[in-house]
BATOR-733639 format. One record per residue: x, y, z of N, C-alpha, C in turn; residue in three letters. Coordinates in steps of 0.001 Angstrom, whole numbers, plus 524288, in hexadecimal, padded with zeros to 5 digits. Layout:
XYZXYZXYZALA
...
# end
This chain:
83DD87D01789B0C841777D36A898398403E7D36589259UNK
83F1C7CEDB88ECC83CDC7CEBB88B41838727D190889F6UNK
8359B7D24D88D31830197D50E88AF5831697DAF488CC9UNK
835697DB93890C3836CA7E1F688FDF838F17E43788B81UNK
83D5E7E0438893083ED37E1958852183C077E3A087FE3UNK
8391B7DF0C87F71835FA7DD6F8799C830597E3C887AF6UNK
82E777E43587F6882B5E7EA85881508304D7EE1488076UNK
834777EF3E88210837807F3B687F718395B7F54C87A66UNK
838407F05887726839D37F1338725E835D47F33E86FF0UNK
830EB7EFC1870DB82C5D7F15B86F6882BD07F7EA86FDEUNK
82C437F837874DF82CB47FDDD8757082F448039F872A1UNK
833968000D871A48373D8034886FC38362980430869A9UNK
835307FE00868B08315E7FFA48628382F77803A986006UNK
82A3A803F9864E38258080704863CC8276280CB186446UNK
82B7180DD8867C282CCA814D4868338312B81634866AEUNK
834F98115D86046838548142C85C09834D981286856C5UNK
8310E810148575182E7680E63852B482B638139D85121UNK
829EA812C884B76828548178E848F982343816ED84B41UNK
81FAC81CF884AC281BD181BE984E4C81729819E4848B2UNK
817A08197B8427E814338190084005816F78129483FEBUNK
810DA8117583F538115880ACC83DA7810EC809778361EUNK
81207805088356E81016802BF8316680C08800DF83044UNK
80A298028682BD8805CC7FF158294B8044C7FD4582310UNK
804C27F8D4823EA8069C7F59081CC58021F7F35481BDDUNK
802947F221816367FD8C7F17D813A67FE807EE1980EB6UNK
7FD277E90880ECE7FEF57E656809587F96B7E62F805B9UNK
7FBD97E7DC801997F6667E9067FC907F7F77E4827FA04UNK
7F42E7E0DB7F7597F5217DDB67F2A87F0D47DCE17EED9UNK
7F2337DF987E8C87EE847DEC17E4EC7EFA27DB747E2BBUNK
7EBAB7D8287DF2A7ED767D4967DC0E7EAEE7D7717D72FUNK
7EE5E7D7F17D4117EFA57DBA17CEC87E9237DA0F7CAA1UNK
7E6F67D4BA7CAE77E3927D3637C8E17DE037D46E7CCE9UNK
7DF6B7D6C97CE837D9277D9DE7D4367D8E07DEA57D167UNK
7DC547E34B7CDE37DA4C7E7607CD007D85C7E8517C749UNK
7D93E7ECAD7C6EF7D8BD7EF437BFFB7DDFE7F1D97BEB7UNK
7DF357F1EC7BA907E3CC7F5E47B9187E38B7F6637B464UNK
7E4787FA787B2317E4777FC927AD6F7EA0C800247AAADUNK
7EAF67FC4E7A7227F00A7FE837A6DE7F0927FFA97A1DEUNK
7F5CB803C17A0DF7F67E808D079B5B7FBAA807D679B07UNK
7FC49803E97990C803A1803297967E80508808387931FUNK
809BC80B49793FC80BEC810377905C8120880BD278EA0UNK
810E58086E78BA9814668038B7899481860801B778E3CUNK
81E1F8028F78C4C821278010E79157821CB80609794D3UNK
820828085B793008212180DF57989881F4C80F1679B8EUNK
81A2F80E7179D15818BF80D327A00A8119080A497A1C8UNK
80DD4809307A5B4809A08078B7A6C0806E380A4E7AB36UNK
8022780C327A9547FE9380E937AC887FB7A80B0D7AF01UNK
7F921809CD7B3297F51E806FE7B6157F28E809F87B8FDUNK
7EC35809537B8537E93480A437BBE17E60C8055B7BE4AUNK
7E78A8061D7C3E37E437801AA7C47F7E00D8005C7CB19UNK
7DDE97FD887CA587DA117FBE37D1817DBB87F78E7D1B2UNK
7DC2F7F6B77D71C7DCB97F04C7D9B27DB2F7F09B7DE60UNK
7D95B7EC7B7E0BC7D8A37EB2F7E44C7DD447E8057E71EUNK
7DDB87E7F27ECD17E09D7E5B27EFF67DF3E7E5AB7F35CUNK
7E0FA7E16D7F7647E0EE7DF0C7FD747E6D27E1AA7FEBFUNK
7E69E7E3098057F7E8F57E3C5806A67EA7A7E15D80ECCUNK
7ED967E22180FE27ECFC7E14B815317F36D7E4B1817A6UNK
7F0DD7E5CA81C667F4767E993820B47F7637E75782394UNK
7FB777E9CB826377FF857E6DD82B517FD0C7E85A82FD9UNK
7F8007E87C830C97F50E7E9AD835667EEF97E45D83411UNK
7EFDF7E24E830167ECA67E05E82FF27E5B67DFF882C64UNK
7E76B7E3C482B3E7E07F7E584828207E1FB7E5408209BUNK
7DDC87E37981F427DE367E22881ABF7DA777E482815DAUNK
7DA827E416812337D5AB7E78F80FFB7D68F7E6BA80913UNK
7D3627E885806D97D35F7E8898010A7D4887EEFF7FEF7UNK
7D7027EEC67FAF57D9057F5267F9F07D82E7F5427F413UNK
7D6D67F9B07F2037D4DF7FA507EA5C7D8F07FE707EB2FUNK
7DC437FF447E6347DEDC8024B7E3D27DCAC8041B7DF3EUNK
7DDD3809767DBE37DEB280A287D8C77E13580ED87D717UNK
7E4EA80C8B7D2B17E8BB812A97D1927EB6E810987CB12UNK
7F1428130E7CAE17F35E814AA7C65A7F85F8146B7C605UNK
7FA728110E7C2968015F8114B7C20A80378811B47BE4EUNK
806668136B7BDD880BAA8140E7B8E88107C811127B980UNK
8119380CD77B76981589809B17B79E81872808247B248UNK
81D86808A77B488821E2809B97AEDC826DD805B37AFDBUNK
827C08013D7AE8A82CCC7FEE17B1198310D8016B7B05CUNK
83260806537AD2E8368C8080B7AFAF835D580DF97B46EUNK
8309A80FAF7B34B83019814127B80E82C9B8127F7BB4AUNK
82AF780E557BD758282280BA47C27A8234A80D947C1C1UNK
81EE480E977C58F81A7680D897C66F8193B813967C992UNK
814B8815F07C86C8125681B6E7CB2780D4481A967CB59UNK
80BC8819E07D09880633816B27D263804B781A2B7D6A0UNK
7FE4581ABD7D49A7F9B881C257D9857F597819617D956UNK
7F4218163F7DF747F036814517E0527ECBE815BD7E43EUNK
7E705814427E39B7E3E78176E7E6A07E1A3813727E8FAUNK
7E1CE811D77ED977DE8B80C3D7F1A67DB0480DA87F5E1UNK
7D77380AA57F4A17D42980B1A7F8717D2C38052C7FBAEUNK
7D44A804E87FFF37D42A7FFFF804467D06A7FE6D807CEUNK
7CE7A7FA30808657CC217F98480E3F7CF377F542811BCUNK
7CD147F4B0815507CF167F0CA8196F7C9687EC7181A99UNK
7CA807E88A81D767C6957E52181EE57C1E77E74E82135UNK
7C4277ECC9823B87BF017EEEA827EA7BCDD7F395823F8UNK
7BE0E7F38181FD67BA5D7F7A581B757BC257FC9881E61UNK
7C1767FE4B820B17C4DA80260821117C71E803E181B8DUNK
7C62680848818397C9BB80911815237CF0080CFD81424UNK
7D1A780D8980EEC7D5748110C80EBA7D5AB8121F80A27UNK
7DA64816AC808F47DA408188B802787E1AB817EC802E8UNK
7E242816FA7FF8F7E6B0818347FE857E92D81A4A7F954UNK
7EE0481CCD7F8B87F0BC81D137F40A7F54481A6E7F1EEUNK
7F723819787EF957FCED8167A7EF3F7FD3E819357E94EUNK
803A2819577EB888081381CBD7E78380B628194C7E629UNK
80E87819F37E30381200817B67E06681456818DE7DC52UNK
81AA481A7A7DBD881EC381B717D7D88229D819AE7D966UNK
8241B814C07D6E0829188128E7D72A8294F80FED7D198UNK
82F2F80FAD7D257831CE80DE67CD3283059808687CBDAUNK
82DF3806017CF8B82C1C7FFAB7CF5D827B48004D7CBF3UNK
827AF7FAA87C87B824297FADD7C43A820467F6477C7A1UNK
8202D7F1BC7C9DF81DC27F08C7CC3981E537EE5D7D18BUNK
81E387F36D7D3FD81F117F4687D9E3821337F8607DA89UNK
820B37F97B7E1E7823687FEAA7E1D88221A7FE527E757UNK
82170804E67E8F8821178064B7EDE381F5880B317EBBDUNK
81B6580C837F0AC817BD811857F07B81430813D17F45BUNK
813998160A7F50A810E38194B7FA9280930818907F8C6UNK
8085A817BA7FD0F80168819637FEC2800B281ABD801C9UNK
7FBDA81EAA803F87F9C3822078078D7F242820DB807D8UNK
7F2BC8203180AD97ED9A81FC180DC97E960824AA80E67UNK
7E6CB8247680A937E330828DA809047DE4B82A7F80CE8UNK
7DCCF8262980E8B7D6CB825C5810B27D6838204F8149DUNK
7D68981F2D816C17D3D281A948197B7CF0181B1D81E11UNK
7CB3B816AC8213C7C88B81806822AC7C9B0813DD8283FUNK
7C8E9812CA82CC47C990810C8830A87CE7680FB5831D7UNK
7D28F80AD7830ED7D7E0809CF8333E7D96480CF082F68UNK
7D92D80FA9829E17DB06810E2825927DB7E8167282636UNK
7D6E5819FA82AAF7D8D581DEC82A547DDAC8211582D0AUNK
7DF6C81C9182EC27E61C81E69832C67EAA18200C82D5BUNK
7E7E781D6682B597EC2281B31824B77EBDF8213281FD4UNK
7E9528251F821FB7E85E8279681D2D7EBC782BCF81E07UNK
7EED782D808196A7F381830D28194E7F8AF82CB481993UNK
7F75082A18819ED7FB9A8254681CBB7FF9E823E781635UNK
80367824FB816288072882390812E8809B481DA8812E8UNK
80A8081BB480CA980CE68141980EEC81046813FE80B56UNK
813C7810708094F815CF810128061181351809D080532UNK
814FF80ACC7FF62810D9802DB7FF85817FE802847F8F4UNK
817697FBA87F93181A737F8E47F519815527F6107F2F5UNK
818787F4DF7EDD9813B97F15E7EAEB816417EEC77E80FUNK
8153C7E9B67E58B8165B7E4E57E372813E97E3027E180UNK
813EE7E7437DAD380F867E14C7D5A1811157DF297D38DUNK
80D2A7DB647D31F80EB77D5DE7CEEB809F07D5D77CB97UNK
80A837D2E47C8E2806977CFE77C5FB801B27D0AF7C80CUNK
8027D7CBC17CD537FDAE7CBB17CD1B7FAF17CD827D4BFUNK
7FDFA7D0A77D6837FD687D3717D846801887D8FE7DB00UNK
7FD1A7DD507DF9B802C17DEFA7E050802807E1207E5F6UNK
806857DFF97E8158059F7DF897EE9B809F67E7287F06CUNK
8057D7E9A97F496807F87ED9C7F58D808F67EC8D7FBE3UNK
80B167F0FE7FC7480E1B7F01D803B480DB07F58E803D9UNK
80A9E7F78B8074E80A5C7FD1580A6D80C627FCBE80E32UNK
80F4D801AE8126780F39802238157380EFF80884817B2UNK
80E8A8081381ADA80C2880C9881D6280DCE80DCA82258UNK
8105B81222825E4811148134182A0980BED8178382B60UNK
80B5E81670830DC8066C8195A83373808048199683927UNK
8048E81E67839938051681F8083F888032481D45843A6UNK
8017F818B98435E7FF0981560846E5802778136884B3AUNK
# end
């Protein structure tokens, strides 16, 4: 009776559950791995352009190194307006492109959408693919959280 149960639930799971799955992605740079170049306009606000490198790893398991580079405007009283441009691999030299957006009132952190431009083997299921990612800098580094629903 137990294992009928624990099979009907299961069951029942799978045919009210949404039919796209999840897929997350933790990025972490350490702030002293890139370049940045920055244009103080005094207290009003700071321009950055900058590249970094980062490691990253998936909730499926695969892991990889990822380069950024892009551009922000950050103001502590009108938050942060960010585009970045990444390009990723994985262990098996599969790659991807991505973009990441960002406008929020957070001066360091926030929440912001990326889309999957290009990828090439597991990566090309991923392209068109919309995520929302959070991010969290410090000092001396800064850790992001993607996630992503897909039709898998």
């Amino acid at each position: 009776m137990k294992y009928f149960i624990l099979t009907l639930l299961l069951f029942v799971n799978n045919v009210f559950s949404e039919t796209k799955a999840e897929y997350t992605v933790d990025i972490t740079f350490i702030t002293d791995a890139g370049k940045t170049d920055v244009m103080n306009f005094g207290e009003k606000l700071v321009y950055r352009q900058f590249k970094g490198t980062a490691s990253w790893k998936d909730n499926i398991g695969d892991y990889g190194i990822i380069k950024c580079m892009g551009n922000y405007v950050s103001s502590e009283k009108l938050g942060t307006i960010l585009n970045n441009y990444c390009q990723g691999e994985n262990k098996d030299e599969d790659i991807f492109w991505l973009t990441m957006k960002r406008n929020s009132s957070d001066y360091d952190g926030g929440i912001g959408k990326s889309e999957y431009i290009y990828g090439t083997g597991k990566f090309k299921k991923l392209i068109n693919t919309k995520c929302i990612y959070a991010v969290e800098i410090s000092e001396e580094f800064s850790i992001l959280k993607q996630k992503c629903k897909t039709n898998d």
